[in-house]
N, C-alpha and C positions, 0 to 999 in steps of 0.2 A: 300181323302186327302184335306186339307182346305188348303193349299198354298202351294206356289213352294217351302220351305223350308223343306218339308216333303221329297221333292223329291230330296234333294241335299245329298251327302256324304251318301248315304242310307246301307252304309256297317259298320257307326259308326267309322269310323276308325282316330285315332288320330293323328292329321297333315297330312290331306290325300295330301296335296301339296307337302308335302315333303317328300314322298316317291317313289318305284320307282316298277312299273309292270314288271311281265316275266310270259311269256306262258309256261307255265310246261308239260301240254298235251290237245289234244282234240282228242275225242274219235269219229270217225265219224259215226260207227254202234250204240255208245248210246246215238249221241250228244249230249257228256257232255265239256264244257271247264274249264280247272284249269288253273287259276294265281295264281303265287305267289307274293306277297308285300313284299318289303325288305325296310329297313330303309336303311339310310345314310352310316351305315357302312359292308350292305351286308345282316345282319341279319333276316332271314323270320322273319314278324310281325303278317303275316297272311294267309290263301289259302281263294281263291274264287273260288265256283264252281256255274257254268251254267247250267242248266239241261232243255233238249230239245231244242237245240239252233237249230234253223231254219235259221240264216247268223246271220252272221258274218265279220267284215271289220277291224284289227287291227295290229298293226306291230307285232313281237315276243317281244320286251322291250319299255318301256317308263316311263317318268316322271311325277306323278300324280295317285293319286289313289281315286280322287272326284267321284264315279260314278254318274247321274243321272236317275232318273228314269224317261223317255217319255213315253207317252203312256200308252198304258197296259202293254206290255212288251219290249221293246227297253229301255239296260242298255247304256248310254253315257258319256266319259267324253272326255274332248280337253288335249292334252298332254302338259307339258310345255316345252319341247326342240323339238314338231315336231309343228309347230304353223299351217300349211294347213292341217292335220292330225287329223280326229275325228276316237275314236276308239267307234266302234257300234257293240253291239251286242242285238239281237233278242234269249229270251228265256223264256218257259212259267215257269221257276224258275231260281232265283237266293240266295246263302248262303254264308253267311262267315264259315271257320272255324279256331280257333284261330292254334298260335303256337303250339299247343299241338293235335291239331286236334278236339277238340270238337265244335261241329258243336251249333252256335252261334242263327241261324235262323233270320238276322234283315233283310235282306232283301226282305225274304220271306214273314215275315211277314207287312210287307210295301205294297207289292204285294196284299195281301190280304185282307186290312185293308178298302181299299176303294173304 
């Protein structure tokens, strides 16, 4: 990745500010985690799933849906109504998949890229 812009919003997601995280499930025999992203008036926009998440540090809901990517695998972003609050999670994959369920792959492929 040639600069930290590769590494911001890496799920593509449109007005990731203005959207709002929920912890849907995490699976801890296949450590997998699913958010859902909902816009402003409830509607999912999108799922995101986690696969092999090794930790994990994040509330069940929040505002913001910027992930960054650190490291090799640490997905990050700062919520905007918890301001001492970074939600982090650690996973050798991460994927979008849209409304409809089809799985998108920007972030995996981000992962991979470089």
């Amino acid at each position: 990745m040639s600069d930290n812009s590769d590494r911001r919003n890496i799920f593509h997601l449109d007005n990731p500010d203005g959207l709002k995280c929920r912890v849907v499930s995490f699976s801890i025999g296949h450590s997998i985690l699913t958010i859902g992203v909902e816009n402003d008036t409830g509607e999912t926009v999108a799922i995101l799933k986690f696969a092999s998440v090794e930790f994990l540090s994040l509330p069940v809901v929040w505002e913001g849906a910027n992930f960054e990517l650190r490291d090799a695998h640490e997905f990050v972003l700062y919520p905007r109504n918890l301001s001492s609050v970074k939600v982090s999670v650690f996973a050798s994959n991460a994927y979008r998949l849209d409304e409809e369920g089809q799985d998108l792959r920007f972030a995996f492929d981000a992962l991979n890229s470089g």
